[in-house]
Structure formats: structure tokens, C-alpha cells
VOPAGU-2260 file (C-alpha; in pm, 1 decimal, decimal comma):
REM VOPAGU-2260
SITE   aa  ch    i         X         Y         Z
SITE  UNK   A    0    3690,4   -2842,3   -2586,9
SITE  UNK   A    1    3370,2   -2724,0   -2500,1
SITE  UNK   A    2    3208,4   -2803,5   -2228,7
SITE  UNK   A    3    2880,2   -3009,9   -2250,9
SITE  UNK   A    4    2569,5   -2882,6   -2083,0
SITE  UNK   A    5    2366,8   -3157,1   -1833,5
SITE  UNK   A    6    2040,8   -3102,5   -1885,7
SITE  UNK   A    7    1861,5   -2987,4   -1595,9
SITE  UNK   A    8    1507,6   -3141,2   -1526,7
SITE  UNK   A    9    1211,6   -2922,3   -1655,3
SITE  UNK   A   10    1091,0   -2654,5   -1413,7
SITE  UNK   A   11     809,2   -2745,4   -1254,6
SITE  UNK   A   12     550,2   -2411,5   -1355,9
SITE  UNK   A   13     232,7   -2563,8   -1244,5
SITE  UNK   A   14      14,9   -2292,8   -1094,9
SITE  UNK   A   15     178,0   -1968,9   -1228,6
SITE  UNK   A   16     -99,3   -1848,4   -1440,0
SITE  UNK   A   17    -285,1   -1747,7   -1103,2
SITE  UNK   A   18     -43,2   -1538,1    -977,3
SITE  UNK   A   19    -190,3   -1238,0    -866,9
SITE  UNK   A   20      69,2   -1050,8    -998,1
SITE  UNK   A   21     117,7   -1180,4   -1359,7
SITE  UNK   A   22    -256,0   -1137,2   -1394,6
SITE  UNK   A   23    -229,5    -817,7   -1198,6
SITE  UNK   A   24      20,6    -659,5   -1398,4
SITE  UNK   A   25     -58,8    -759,9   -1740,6
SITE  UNK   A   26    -444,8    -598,5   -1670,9
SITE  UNK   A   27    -317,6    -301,7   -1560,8
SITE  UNK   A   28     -70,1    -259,3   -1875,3
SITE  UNK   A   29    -389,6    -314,5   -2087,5
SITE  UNK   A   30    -557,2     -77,6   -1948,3
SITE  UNK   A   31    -292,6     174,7   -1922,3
SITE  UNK   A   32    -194,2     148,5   -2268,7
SITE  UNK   A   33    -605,1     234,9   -2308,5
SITE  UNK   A   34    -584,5     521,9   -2167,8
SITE  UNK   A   35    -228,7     643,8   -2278,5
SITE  UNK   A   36    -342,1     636,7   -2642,6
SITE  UNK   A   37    -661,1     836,3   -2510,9
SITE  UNK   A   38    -475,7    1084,6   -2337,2
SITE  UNK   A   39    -147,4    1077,1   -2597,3
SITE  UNK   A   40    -304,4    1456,1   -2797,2
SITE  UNK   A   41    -306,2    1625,0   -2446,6
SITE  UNK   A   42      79,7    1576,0   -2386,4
SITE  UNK   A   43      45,5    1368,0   -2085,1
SITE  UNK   A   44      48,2     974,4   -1970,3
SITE  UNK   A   45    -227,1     798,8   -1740,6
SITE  UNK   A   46      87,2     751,9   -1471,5
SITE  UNK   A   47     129,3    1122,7   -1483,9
SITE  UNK   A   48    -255,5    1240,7   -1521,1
SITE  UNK   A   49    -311,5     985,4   -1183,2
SITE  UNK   A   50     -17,1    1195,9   -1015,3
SITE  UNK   A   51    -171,5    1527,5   -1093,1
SITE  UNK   A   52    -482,7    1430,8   -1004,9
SITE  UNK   A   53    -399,6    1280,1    -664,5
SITE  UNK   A   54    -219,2    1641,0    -584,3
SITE  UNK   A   55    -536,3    1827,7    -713,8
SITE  UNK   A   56    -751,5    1667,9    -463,2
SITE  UNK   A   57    -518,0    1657,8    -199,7
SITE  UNK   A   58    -326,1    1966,2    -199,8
SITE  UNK   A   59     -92,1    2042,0     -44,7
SITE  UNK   A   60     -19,5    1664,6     -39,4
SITE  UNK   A   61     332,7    1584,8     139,3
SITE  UNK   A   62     517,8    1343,3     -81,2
SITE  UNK   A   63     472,0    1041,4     153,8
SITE  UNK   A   64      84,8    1067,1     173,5
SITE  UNK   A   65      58,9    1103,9    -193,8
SITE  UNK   A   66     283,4     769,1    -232,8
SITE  UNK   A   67      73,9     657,0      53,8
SITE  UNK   A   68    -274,9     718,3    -164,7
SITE  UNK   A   69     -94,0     632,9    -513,8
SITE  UNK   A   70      42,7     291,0    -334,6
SITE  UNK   A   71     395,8     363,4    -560,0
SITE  UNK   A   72     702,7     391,9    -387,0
SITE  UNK   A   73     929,6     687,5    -315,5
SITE  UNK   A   74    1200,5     681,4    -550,7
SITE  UNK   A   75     936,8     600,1    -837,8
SITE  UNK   A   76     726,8     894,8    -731,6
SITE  UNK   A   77    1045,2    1111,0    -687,5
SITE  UNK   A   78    1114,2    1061,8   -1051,1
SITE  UNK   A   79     780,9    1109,5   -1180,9
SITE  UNK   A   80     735,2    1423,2    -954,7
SITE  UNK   A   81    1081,9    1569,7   -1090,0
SITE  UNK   A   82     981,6    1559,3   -1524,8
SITE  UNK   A   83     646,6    1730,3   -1385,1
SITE  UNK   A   84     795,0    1974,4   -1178,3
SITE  UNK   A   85    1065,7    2035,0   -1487,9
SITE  UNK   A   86     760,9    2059,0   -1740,6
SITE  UNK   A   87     586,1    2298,3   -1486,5
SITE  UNK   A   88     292,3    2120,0   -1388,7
SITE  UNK   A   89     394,9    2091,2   -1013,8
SITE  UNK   A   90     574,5    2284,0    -724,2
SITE  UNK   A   91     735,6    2067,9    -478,5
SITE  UNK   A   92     802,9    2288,1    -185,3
SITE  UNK   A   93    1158,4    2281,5      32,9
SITE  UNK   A   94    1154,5    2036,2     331,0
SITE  UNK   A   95     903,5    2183,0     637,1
SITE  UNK   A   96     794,1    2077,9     930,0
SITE  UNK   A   97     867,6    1682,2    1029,4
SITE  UNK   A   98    1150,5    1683,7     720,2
SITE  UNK   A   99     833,5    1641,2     484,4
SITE  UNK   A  100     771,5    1812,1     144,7
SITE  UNK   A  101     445,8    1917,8     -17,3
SITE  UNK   A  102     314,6    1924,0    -300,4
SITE  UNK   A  103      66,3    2159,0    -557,8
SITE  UNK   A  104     -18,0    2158,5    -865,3
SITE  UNK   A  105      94,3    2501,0   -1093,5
SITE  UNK   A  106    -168,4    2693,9   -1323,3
SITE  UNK   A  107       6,2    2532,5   -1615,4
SITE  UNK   A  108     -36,9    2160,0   -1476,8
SITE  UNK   A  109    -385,3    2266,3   -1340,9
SITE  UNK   A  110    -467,6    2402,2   -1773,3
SITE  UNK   A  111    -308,6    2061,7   -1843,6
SITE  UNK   A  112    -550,8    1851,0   -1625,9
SITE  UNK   A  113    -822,8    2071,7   -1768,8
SITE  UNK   A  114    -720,2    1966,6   -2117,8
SITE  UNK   A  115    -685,9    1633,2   -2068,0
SITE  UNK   A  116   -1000,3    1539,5   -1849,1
SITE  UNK   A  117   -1234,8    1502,1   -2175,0
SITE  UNK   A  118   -1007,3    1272,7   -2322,8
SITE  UNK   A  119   -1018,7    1106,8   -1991,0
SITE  UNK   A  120   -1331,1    1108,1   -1922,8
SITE  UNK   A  121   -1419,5     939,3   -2301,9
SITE  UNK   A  122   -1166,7     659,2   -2177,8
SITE  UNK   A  123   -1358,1     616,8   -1914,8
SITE  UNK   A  124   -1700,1     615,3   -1983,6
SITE  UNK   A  125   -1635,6     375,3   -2268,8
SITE  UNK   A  126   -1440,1     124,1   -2057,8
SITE  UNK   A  127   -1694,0     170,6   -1817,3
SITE  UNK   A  128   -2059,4      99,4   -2066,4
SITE  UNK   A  129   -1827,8    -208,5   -2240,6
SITE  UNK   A  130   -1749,9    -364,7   -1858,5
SITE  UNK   A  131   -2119,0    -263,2   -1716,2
SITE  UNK   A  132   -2171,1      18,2   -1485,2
SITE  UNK   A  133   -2258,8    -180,2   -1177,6
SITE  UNK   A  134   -1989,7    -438,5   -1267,5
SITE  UNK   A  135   -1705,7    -148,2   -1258,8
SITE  UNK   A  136   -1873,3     -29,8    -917,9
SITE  UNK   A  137   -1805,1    -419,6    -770,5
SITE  UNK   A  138   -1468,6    -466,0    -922,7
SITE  UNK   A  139   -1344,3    -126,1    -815,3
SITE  UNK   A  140   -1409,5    -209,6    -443,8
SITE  UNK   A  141   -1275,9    -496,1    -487,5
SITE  UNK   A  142    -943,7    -382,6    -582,3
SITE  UNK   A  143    -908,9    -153,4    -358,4
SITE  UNK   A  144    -995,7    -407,8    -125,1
SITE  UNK   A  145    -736,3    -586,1    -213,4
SITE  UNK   A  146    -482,9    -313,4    -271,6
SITE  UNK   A  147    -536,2    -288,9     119,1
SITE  UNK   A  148    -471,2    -675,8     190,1
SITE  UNK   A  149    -154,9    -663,4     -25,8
SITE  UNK   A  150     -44,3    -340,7     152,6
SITE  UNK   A  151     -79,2    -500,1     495,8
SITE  UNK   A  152     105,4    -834,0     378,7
SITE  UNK   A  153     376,8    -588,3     284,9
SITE  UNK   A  154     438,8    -479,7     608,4
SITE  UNK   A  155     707,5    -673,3     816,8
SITE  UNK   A  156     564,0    -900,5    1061,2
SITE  UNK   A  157     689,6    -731,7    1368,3
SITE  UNK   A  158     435,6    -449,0    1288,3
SITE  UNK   A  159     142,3    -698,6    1289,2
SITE  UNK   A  160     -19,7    -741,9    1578,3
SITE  UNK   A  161      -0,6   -1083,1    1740,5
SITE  UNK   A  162    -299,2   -1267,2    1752,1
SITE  UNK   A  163    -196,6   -1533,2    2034,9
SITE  UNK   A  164    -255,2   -1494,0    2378,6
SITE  UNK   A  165     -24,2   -1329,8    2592,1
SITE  UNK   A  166      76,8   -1421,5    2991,0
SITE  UNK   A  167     144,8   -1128,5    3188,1
């Protein structure tokens, strides 16, 4: 006999269309997927093109600062770093100094950012003339702004800093 299901009250979603993160995330697939389908005849995604160009200007970039500037974690970046370094576009050196390794970018990925930086650059300066110039220079210090906020409320309390007084 099979058993019969109670029916649980209804969930109580009031409020979950502002979450930062829904909105967050589903903006930042939209405009992913924009540039992806710009940058699709060069061979390369927008994830990748932002990791290539974060070693370009960095380099060498250790693999914890570039995580650090990229705000993605370590295993993601790992995995991303490993199909460039595969395809040829990076060299990710043996550990050095402090356990760390660094990171450049190869003549092959360096031909590949070359190549893709018009189609880029198209993206961009028609995302930027629909949004308004001076409105993209607001929003994007806003976001990083808050990419800053939402770093520091990652960080486990004992790190922060106590505000109350202390007795000594």
C-alpha cells in the first residue's frame, strides 16, 4: 500500500527575488553568454579570455594572487589553468619560493589574446554605447565595490577586527 504524502504547508518565498545572488548570477550569465558568442570564432570563452588577461597584466602572477584579483577559488582556477596550459596558452611554473607557483602566458596564448581582443573589444564597446558610457563607469565601481564588501563578509569573523572596546 502506498504510502500517502501529508502535505507540507507552502514555503514561505517572500523576498527571494532580491537576493543578491539570484540577481547577481543570472546578470552575469547574460552577459557572459554576450560575450561567449562574441568571442566563440577566436577559439576561446570570456572565463578563459578574463584568465589570460589577468596573467598578461600581471605576469608572473602566482596562482593565489591571480585567484585573489579574479575573486574565483583555487580548485576552479586550477582547472581552468590546466585546459590552458594543455592547449598551450599558459606555463605554470614548478612550486618556488613560499610553496607558490607562477604563472605566464606562452606566445601561442599571447597570438590568441591578440586574436580575440577585436572581437572583445566590439562586445564591449556595444554593451558599453547601449548601457551609456558614464553609466558603465558608475556601475563598474560599484561592483567592484561590492565585490570588496562580499569578500570581507566572506572572511571568518575571527579575522575581523573587533569593534568594542577592550580593558587592558
Amino acid at each position: 500500500m502506498p504510502k500517502m504524502r501529508t502535505k507540507s504547508p507552502p514555503l514561505d518565498l517572500h523576498g527571494t527575488g532580491y537576493c543578491a545572488s539570484f540577481n547577481f548570477r543570472r546578470t552575469a550569465r547574460a552577459v557572459t553568454s554576450l560575450y561567449d558568442m562574441a568571442l566563440r570564432e577566436t577559439g576561446i570563452r570570456s572565463t578563459q579570455f578574463a584568465i589570460l588577461v589577468g596573467i598578461a597584466k600581471n605576469q608572473p602572477v602566482s596562482m593565489g594572487a591571480l585567484a585573489d584579483v579574479l575573486v574565483i577559488d583555487s580548485t576552479t582556477l586550477t582547472r581552468s589553468l590546466r585546459l590552458l596550459q594543455k592547449e598551450g596558452l599558459v606555463a605554470i611554473s614548478n612550486r618556488a619560493a613560499m610553496r607558490q607557483r607562477f604563472l605566464t602566458i606562452t606566445a601561442k596564448g599571447e597570438r590568441t589574446l591578440a586574436r580575440s581582443l577585436p572581437a572583445w573589444r566590439a562586445a564591449h564597446e556595444q554593451f558599453v554605447a547601449t548601457i551609456g558610457s558614464e553609466y558603465w563607469v558608475e556601475l563598474r565601481s560599484e561592483l567592484e565595490r561590492l565585490a570588496h564588501v562580499a569578500v570581507g563578509l566572506e572572511k571568518p569573523q575571527k579575522d575581523v577586527p573587533s569593534l568594542a572596546p577592550t580593558s587592558l
